[in-house]
N, CA and C atoms as an extended XYZ file, in Angstrom:
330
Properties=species:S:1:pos:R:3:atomname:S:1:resname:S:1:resid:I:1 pbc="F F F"
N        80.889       99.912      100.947 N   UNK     1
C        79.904       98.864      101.098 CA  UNK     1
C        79.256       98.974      102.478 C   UNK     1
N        78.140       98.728      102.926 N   UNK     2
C        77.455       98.505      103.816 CA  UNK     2
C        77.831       97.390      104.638 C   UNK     2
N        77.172       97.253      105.987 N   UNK     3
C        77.496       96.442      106.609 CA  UNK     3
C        76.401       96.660      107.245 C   UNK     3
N        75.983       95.129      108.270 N   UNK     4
C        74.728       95.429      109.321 CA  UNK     4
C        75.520       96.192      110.566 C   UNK     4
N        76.882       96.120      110.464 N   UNK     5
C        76.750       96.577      112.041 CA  UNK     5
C        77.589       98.031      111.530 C   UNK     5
N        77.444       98.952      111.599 N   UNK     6
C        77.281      100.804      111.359 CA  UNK     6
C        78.296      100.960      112.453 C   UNK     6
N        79.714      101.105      111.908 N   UNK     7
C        80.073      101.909      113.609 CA  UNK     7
C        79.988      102.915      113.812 C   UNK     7
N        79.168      103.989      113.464 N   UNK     8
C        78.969      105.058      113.512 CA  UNK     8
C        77.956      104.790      114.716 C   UNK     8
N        77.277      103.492      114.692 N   UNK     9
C        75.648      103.356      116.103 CA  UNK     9
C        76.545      103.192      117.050 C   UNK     9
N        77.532      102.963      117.024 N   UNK    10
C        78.228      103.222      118.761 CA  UNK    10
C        77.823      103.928      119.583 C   UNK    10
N        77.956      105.250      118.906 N   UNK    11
C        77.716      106.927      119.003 CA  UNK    11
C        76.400      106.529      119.781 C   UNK    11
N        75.765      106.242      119.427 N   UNK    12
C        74.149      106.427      119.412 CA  UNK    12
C        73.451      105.304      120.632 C   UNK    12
N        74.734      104.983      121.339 N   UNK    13
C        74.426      104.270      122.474 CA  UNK    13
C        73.663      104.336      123.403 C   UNK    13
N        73.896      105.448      123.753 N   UNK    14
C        73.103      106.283      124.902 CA  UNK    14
C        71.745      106.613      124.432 C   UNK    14
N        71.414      106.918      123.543 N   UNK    15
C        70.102      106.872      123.055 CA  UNK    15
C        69.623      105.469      123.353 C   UNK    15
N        69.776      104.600      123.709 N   UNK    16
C        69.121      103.193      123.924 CA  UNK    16
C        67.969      103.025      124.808 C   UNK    16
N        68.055      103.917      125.930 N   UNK    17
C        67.181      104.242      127.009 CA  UNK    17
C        66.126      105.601      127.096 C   UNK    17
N        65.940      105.668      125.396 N   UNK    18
C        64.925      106.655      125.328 CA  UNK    18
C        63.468      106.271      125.208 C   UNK    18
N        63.285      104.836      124.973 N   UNK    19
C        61.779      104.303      125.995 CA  UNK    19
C        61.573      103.768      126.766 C   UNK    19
N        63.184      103.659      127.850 N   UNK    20
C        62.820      102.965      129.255 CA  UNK    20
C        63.935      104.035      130.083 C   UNK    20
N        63.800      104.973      130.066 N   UNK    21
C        65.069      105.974      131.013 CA  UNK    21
C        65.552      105.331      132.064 C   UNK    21
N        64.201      104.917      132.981 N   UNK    22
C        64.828      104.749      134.472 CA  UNK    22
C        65.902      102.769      133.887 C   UNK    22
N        65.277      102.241      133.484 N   UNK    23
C        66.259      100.761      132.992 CA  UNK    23
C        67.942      101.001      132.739 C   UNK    23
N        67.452      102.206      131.389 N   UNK    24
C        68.591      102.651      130.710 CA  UNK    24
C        69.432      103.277      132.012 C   UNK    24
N        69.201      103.985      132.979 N   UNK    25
C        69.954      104.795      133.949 CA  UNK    25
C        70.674      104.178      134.657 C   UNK    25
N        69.278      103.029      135.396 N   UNK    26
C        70.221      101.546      136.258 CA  UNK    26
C        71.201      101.029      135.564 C   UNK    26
N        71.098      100.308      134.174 N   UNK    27
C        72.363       99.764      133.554 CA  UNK    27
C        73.637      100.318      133.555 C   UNK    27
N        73.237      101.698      132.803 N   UNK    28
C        74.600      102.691      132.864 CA  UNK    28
C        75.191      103.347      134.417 C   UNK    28
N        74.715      103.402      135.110 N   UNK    29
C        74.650      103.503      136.805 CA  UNK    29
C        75.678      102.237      136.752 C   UNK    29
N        75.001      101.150      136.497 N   UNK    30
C        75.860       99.914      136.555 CA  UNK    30
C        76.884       99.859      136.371 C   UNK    30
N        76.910       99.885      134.912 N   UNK    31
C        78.234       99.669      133.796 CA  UNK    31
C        78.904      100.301      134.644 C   UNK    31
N        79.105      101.720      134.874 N   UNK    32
C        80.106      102.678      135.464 CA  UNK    32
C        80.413      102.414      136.571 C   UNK    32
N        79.505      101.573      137.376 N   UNK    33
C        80.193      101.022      139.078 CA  UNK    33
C        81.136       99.949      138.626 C   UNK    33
N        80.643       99.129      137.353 N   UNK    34
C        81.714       97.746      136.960 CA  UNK    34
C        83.210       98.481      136.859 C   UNK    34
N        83.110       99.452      135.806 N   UNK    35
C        84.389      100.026      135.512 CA  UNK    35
C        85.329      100.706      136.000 C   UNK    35
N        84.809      100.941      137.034 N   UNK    36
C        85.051      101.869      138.258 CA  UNK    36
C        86.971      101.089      139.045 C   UNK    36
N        87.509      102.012      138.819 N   UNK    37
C        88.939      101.367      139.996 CA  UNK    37
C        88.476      100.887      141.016 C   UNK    37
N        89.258       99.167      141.166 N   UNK    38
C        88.811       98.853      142.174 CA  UNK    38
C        89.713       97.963      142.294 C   UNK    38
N        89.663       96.596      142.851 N   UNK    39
C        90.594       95.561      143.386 CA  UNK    39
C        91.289       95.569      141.443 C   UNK    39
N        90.472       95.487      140.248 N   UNK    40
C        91.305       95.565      139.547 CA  UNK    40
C        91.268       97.185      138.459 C   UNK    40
N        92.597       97.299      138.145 N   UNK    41
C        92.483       98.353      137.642 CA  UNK    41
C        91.787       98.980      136.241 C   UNK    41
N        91.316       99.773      135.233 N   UNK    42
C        91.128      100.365      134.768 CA  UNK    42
C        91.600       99.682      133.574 C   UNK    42
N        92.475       99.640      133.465 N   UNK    43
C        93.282       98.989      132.078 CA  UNK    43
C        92.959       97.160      132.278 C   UNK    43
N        93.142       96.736      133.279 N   UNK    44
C        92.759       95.271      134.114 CA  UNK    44
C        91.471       94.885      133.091 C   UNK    44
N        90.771       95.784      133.480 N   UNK    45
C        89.005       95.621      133.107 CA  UNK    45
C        88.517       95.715      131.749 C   UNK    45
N        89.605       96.881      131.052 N   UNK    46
C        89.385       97.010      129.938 CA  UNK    46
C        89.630       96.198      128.819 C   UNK    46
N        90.834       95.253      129.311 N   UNK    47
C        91.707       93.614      128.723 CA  UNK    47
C        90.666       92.691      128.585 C   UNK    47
N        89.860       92.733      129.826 N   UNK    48
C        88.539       91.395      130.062 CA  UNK    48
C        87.439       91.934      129.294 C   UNK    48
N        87.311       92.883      129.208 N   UNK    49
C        86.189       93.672      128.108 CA  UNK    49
C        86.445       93.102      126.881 C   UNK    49
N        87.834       93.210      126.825 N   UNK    50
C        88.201       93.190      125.239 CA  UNK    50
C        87.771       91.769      124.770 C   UNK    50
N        88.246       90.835      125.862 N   UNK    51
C        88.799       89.420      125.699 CA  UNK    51
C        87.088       88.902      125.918 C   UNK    51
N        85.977       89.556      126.226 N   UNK    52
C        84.750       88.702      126.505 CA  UNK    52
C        84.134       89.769      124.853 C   UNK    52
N        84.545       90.729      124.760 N   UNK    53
C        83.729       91.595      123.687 CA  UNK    53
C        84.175       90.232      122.102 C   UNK    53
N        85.161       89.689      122.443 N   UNK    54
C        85.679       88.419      121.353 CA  UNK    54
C        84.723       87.588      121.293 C   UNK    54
N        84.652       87.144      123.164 N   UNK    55
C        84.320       85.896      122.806 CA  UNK    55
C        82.211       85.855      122.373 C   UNK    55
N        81.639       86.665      122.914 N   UNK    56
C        80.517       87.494      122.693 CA  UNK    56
C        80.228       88.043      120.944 C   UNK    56
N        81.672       88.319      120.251 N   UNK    57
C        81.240       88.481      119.028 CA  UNK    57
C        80.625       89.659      118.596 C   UNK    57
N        81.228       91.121      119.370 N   UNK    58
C        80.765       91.870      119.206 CA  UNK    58
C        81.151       93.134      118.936 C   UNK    58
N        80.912       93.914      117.561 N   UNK    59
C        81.994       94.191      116.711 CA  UNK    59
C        81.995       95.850      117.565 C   UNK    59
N        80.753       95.998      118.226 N   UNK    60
C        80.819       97.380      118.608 CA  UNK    60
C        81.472       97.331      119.961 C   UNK    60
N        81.733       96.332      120.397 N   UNK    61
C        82.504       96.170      121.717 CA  UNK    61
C        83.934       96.090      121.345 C   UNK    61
N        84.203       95.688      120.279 N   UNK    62
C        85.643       95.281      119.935 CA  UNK    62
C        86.132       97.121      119.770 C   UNK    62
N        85.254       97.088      119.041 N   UNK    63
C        85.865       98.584      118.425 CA  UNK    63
C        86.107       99.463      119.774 C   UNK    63
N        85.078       99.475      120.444 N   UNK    64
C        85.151      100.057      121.631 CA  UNK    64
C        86.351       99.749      122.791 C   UNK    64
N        86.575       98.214      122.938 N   UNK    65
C        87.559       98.421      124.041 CA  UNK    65
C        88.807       98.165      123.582 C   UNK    65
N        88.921       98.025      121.941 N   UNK    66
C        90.756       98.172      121.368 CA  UNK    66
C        91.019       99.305      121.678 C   UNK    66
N        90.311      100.511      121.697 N   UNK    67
C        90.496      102.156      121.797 CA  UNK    67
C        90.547      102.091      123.583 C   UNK    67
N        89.582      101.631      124.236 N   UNK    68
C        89.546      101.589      125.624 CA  UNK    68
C        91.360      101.170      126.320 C   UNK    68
N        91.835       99.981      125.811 N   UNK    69
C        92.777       99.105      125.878 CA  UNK    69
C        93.922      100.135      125.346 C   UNK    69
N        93.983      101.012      124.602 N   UNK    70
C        94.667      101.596      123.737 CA  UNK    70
C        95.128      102.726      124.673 C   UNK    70
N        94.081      103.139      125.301 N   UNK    71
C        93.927      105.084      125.866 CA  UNK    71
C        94.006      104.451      127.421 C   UNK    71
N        94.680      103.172      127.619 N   UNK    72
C        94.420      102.982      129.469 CA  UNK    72
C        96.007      102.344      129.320 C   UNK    72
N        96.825      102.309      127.888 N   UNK    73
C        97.797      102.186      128.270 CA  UNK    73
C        98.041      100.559      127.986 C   UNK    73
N        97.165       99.248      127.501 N   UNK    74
C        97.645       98.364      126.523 CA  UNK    74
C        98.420       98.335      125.671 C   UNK    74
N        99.203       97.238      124.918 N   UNK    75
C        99.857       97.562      124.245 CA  UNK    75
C        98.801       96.134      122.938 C   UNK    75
N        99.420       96.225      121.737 N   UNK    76
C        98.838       95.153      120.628 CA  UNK    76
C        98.868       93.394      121.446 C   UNK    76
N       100.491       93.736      121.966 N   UNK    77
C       100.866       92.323      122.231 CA  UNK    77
C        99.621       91.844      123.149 C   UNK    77
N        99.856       92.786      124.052 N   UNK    78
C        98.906       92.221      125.719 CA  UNK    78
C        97.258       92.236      125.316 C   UNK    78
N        96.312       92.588      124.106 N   UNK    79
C        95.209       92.852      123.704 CA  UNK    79
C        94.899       91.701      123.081 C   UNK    79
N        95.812       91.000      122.010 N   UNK    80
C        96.047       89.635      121.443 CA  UNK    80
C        96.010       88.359      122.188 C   UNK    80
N        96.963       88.489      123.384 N   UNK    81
C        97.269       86.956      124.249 CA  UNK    81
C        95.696       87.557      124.904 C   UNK    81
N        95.678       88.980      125.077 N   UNK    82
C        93.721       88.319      126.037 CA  UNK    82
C        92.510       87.934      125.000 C   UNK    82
N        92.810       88.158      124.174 N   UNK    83
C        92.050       87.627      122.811 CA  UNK    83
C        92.171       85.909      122.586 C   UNK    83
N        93.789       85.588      122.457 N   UNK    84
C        93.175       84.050      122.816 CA  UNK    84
C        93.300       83.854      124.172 C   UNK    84
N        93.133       84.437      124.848 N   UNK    85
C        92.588       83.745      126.186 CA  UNK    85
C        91.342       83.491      126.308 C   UNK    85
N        90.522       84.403      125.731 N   UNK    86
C        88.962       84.389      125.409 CA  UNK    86
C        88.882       83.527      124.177 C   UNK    86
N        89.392       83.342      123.339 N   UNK    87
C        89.631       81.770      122.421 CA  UNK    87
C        89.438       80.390      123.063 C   UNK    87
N        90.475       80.377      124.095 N   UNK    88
C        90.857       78.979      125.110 CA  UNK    88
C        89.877       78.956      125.580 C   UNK    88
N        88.904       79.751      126.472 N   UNK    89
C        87.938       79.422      126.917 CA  UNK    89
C        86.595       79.186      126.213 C   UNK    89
N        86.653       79.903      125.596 N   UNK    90
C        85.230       79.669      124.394 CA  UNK    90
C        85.290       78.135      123.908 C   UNK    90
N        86.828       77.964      123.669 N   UNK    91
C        86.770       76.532      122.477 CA  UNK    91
C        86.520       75.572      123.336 C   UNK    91
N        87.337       75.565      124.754 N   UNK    92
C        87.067       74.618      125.850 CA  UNK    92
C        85.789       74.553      126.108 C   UNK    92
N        85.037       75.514      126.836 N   UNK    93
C        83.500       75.535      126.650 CA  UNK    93
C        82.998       74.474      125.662 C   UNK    93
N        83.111       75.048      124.312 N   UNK    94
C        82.716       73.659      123.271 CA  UNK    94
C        82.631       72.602      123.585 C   UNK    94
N        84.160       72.359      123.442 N   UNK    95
C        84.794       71.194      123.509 CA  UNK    95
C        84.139       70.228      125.052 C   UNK    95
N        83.673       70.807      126.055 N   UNK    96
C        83.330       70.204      127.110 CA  UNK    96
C        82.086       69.577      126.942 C   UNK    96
N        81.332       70.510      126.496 N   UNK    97
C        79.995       69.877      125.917 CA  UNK    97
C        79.793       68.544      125.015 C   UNK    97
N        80.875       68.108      124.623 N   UNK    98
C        80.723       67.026      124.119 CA  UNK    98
C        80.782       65.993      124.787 C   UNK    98
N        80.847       65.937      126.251 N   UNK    99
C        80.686       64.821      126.637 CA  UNK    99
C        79.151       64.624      126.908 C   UNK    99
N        78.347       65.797      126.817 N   UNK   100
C        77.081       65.644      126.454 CA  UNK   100
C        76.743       64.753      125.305 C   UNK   100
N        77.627       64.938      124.398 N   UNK   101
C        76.957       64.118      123.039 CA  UNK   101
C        77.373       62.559      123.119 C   UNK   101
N        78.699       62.439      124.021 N   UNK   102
C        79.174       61.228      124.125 CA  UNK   102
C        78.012       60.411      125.165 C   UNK   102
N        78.018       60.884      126.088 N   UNK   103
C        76.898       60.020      127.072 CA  UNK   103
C        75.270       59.791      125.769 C   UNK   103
N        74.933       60.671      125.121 N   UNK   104
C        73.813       60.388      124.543 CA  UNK   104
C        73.903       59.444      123.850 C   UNK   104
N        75.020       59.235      123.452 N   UNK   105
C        75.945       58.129      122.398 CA  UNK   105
C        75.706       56.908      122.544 C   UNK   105
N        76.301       56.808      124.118 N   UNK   106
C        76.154       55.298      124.484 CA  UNK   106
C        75.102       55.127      125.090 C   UNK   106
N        74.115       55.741      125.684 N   UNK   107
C        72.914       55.571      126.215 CA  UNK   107
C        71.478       55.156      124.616 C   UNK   107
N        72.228       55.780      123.739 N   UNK   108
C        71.599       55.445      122.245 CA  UNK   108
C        72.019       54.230      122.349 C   UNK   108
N        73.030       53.858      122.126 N   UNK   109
C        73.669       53.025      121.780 CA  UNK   109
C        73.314       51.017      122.179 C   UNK   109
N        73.099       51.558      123.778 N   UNK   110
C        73.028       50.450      125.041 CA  UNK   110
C        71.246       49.632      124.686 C   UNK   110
């Protein structure tokens, strides 16, 4: 069966910056300074990848940093608890916003 998201276009990433090179160069220039060893490590970065590629919803990121997480030396357990860690914060996020709806509430209300 088909699907909209192809993981085969992973592959085909780098092709992204074939009508803006110099954009495409800065980003990836980028990306690779983000990923880069630094105060945190390699595997560190690749956990928060994983755990924002969740909360972001993004199936070519998932795919990408379970293997990332996988080949830097993660294990299932430690890929999961950063998965709901990126849960806790997403839902909290939500959940905070409702005191937006509550103040509209009583200001309706008054």
């Amino acid at each position: 069966m088909d699907t909209y998201y192809n993981p085969a276009d992973l592959g085909k990433f780098g092709e992204i910056g074939s009508e803006a090179p110099e954009m495409a160069k800065k980003f990836f220039d980028y990306y690779a300074s983000v990923f880069a060893e630094g105060e945190l490590t390699a595997r560190e970065k690749a956990l928060i990848a994983l755990a924002v590629a969740h909360a972001v919803q993004c199936p070519y990121c998932i795919d990408a940093y379970t293997s990332t997480c996988l080949e830097k030396g993660s294990n299932q357990a430690e890929m999961t608890e950063a998965v709901h860690v990126a849960c806790a914060i997403r839902g909290g996020a939500s959940l905070v916003h409702g005191v937006q709806m509550m103040k509209n509430c009583q200001k309706i209300s008054m």
